[in-house]
PyMOL CGO cylinders between C-alpha atoms (Angstrom):
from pymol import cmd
from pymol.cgo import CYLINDER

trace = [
    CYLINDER, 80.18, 64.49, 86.40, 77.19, 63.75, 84.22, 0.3, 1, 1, 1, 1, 1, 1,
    CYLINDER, 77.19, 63.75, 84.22, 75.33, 66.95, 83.01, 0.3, 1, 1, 1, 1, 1, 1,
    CYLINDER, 75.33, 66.95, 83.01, 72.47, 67.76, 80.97, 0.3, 1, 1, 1, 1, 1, 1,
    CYLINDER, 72.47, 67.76, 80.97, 73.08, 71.20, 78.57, 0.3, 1, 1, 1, 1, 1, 1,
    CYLINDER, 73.08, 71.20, 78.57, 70.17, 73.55, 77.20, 0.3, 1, 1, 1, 1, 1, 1,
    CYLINDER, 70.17, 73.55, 77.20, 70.18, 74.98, 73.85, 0.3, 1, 1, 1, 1, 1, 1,
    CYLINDER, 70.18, 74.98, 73.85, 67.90, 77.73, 72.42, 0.3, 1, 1, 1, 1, 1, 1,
    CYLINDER, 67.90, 77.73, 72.42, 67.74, 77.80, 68.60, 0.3, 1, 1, 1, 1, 1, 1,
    CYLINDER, 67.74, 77.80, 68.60, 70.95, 76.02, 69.01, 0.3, 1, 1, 1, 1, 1, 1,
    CYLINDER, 70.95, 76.02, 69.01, 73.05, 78.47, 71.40, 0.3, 1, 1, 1, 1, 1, 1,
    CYLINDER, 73.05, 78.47, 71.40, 73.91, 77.10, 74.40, 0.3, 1, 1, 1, 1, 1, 1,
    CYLINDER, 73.91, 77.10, 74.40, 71.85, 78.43, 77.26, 0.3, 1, 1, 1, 1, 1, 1,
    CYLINDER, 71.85, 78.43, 77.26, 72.96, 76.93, 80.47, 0.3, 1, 1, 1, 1, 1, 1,
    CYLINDER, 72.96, 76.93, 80.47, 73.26, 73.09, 82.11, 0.3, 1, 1, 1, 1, 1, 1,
    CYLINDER, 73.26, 73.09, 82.11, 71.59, 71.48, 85.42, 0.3, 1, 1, 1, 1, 1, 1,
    CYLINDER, 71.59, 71.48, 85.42, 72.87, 68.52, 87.11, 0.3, 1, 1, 1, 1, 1, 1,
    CYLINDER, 72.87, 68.52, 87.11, 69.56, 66.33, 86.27, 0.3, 1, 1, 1, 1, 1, 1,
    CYLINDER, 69.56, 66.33, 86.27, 67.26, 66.54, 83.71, 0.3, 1, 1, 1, 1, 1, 1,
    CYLINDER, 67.26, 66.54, 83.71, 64.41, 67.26, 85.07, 0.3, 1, 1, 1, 1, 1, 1,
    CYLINDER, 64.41, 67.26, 85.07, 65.64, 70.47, 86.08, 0.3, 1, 1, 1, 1, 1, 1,
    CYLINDER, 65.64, 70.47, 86.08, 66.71, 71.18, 81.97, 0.3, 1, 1, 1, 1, 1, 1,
    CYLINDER, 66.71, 71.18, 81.97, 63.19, 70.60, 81.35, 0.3, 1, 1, 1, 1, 1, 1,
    CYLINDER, 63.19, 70.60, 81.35, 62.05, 73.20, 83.84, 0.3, 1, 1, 1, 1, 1, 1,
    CYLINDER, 62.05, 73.20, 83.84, 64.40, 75.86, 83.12, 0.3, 1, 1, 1, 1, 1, 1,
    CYLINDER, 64.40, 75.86, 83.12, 63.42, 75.46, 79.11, 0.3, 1, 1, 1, 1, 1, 1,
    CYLINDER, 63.42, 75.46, 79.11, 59.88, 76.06, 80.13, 0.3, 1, 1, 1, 1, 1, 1,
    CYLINDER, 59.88, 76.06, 80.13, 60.92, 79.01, 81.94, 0.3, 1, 1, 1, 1, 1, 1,
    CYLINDER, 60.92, 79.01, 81.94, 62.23, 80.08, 78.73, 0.3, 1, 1, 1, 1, 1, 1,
    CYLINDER, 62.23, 80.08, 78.73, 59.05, 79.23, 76.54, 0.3, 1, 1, 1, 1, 1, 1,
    CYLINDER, 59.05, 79.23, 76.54, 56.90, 80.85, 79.54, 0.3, 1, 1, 1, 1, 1, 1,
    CYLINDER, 56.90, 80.85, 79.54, 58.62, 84.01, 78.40, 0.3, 1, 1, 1, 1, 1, 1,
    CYLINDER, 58.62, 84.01, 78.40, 57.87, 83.47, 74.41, 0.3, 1, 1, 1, 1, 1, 1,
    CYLINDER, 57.87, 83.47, 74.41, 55.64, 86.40, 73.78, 0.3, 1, 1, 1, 1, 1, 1,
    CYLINDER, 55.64, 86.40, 73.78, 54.58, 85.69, 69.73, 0.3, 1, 1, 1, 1, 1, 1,
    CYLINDER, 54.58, 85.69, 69.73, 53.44, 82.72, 68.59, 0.3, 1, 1, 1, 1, 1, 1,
    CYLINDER, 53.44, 82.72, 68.59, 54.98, 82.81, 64.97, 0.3, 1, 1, 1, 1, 1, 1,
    CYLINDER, 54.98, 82.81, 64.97, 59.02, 83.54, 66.57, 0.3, 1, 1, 1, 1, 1, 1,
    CYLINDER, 59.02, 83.54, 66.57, 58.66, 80.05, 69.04, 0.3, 1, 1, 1, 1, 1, 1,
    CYLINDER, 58.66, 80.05, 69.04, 62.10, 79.26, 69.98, 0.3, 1, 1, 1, 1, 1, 1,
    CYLINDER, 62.10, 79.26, 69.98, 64.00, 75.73, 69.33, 0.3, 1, 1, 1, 1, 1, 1,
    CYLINDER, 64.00, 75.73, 69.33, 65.28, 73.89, 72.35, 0.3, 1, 1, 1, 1, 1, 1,
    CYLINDER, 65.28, 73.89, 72.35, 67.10, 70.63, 73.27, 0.3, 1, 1, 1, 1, 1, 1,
    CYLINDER, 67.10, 70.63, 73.27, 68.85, 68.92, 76.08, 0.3, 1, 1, 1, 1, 1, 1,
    CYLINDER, 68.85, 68.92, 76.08, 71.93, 67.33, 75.36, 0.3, 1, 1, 1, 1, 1, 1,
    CYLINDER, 71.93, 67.33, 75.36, 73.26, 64.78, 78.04, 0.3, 1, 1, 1, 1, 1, 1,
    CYLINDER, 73.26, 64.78, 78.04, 77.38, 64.64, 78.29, 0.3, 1, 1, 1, 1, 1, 1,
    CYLINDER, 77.38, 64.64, 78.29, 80.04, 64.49, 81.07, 0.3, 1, 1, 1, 1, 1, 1,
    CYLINDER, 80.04, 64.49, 81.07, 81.80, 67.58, 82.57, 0.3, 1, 1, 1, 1, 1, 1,
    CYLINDER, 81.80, 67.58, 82.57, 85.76, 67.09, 82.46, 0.3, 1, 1, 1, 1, 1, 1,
    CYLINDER, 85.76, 67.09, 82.46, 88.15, 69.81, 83.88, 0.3, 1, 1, 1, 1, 1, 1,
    CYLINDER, 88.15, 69.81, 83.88, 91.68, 69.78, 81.49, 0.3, 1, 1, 1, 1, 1, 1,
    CYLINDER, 91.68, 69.78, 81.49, 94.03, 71.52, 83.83, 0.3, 1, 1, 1, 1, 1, 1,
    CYLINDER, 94.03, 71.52, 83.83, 96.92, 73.72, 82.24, 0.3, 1, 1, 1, 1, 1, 1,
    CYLINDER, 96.92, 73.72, 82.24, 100.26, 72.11, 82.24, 0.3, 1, 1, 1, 1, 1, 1,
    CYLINDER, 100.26, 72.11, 82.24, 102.87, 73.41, 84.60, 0.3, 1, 1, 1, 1, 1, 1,
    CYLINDER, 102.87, 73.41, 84.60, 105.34, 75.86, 83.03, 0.3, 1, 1, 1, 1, 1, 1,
    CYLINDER, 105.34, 75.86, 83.03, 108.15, 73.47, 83.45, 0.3, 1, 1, 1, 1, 1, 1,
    CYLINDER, 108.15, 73.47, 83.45, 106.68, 70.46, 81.40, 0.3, 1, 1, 1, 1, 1, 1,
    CYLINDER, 106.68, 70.46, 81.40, 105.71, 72.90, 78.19, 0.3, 1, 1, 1, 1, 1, 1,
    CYLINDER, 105.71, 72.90, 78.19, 109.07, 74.48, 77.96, 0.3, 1, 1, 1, 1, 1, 1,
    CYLINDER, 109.07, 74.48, 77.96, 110.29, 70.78, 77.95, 0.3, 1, 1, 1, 1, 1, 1,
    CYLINDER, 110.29, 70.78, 77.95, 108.35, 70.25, 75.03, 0.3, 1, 1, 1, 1, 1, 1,
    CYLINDER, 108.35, 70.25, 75.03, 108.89, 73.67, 73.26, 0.3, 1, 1, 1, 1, 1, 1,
    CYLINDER, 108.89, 73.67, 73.26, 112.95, 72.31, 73.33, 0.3, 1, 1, 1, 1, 1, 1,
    CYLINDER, 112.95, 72.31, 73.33, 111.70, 69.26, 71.97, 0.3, 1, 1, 1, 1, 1, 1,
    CYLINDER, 111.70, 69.26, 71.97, 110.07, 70.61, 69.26, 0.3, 1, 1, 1, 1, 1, 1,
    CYLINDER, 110.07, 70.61, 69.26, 112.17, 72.94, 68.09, 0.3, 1, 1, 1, 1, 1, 1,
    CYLINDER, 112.17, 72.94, 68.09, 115.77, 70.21, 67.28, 0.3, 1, 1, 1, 1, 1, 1,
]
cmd.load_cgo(trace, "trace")
C-alpha cells in the first residue's frame, strides 16, 4: 500500500493515503505557524506500507536450537 509520510523539521508527523491530502494537512500545520522567524521545515516522502508479522513461537525456538550447536 503506497503512502505518502509528513515530516516537520524532519520528525515524522503523520501519513495520508494520497498526496494531495499530505499537502493539506502540512498547510494545516503552517496555518498554525505563529512567528515568522521559527517557520517550520516540511516534506513528503512517498514509500510503501509493509506489515512484518512476528514469527510463531515454534519456528524461533527452532532457530534458537540451531544457533546455539
Amino acid at each position: 500500500m503506497k503512502r505518502f509520510y509528513v515530516f516537520k523539521d524532519g520528525v515524522q508527523q503523520g501519513s495520508t493515503a494520497t498526496k494531495e491530502s499530505a499537502v493539506e494537512l502540512i498547510r494545516q500545520y503552517q496555518e498554525k505557524e505563529t512567528h515568522p522567524f521559527l517557520k517550520a521545515e516540511f516534506s513528503i516522502i512517498a514509500g510503501e506500507e509493509e506489515y512484518i508479522p512476528y514469527l510463531s513461537h515454534k519456528k524461533q525456538s527452532r532457530q534458537k536450537s540451531g544457533m546455539e550447536r
